[in-house]
N, C-alpha and C positions, 0 to 999 in steps of 0.2 A: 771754582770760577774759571780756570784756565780748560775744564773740560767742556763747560760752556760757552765760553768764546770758538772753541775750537770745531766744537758741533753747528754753531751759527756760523762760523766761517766757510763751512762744509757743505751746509744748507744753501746757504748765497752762491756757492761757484755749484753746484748743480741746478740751481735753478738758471744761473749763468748758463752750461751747457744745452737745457730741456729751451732754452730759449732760441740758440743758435741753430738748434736741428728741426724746432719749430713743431713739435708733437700738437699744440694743445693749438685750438682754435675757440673762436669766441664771436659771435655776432645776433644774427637774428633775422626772422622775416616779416612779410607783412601782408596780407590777403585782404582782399574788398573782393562782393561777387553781388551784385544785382538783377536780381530777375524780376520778370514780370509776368503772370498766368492767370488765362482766361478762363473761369468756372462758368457756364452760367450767363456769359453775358456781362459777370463785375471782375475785374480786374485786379489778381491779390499781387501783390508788391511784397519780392522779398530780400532781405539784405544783411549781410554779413559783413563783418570785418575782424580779425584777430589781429592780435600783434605779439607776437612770439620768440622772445629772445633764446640764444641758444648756447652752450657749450660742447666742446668734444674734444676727444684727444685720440691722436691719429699714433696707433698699436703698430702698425706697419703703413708700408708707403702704399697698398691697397687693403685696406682694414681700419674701421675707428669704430668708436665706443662713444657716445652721444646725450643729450637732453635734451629737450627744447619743455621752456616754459610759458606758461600765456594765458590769454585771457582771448575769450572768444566770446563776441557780439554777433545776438543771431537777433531780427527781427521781420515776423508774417503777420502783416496787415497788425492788430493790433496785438498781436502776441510778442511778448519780449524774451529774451533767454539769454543771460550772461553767465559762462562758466570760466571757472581757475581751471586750468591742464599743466599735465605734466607731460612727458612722453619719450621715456625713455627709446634710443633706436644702436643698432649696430648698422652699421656703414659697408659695404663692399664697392671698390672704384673697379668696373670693368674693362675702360678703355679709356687709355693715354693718348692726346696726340696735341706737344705743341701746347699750348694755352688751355685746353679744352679739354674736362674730364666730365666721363659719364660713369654714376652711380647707382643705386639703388639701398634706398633705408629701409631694413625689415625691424617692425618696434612695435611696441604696444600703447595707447593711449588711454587715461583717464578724467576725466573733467568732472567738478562738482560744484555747482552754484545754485542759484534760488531762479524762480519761473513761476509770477504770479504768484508769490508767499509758499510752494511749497519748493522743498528740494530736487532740482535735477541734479541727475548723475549721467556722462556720455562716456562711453569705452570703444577703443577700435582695437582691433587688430591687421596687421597687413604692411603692403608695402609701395612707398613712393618712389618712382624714378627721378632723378636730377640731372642736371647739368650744371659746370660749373667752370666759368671764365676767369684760371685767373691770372687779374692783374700785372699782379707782383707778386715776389716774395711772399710779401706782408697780405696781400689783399685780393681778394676773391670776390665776385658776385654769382650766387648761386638762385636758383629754378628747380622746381619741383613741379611737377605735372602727373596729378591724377592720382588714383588710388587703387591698389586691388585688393581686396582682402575686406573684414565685417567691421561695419558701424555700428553702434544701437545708442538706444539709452531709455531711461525707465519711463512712466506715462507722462509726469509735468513737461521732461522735458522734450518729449517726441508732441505734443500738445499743443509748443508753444516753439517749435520748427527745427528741434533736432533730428537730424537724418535717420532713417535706418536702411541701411543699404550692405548689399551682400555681391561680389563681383569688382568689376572694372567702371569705374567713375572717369570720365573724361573731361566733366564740363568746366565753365568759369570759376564754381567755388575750388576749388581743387589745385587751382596754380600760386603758386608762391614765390614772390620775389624776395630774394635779400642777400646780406652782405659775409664775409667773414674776417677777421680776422687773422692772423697767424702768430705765435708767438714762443 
């Protein structure tokens, strides 16, 4: 009993220290993108939303290790497409100054949900630049913009308005707002 109190006592004051140095982070983001494209003469309307919560733990003061998990809303005119993702990324911060860090997450992505009763599957590989304001201590607001690197995903769900794209992405689906944590 006494080696077990001793090991839970052990437990507590390093998570006590992992707290003070602030390694681990914890938040999420959130994407909307509406577009609207003329075929033809008819008008297809298309829109997205994810909401993608995140963790990481920061390996060095430039270097983390990351997830981001979520759920992605795709819909084109009347096609619908909701997928679960996961997405693992590794972190490099290139430049410090003051409140303001600029990053870049190289990671790979997987999503699997239904589209029209059958299964979609989406996979990326590649990498997002970021920016990140922060706050406090405690609290950050971070920016994602754009993509370089491969999209795809199987036929439901390219069908029913999963991307497939190859290169640099610039446009509205692509930026990401949201928060962090520190702890």
């Amino acid at each position: 009993m006494k080696k077990f109190l001793l090991m839970a006592v052990m437990a507590i004051m390093t998570l006590g220290a992992s707290a003070q140095t602030q390694k681990w982070y914890a938040g999420g983001q959130l994407t909307f993108g509406r577009t609207t494209t003329e075929l033809s003469g008819v008008s297809l309307k298309s829109t997205q939303i994810a909401v993608l919560p995140e963790i990481g733990y920061n390996v060095t003061d430039n270097f983390a290790l990351g997830a981001i998990f979520g759920v992605d809303y795709r819909k084109t005119g009347d096609s619908k497409l909701t997928t679960f993702n996961i997405n693992p990324y590794a972190r490099a911060t290139y430049f410090r100054s003051g409140m303001v860090d600029l990053f870049v997450d190289g990671g790979v992505g997987f999503g699997i949900g239904r589209a029209n009763g059958h299964t979609a599957v989406t996979y990326e590989i590649g990498f997002r630049p970021g920016v990140a304001l922060n706050l406090s201590e405690k609290f950050s607001l971070v920016a994602h913009v754009g993509f370089l690197g491969y999209e795809s995903a199987n036929r439901p769900a390219k069908r029913n308005g999963a991307p497939e794209n190859w290169g640099l992405n610039l446009d509205s689906t692509d930026l990401m707002f949201g928060f962090y944590y520190h702890f």
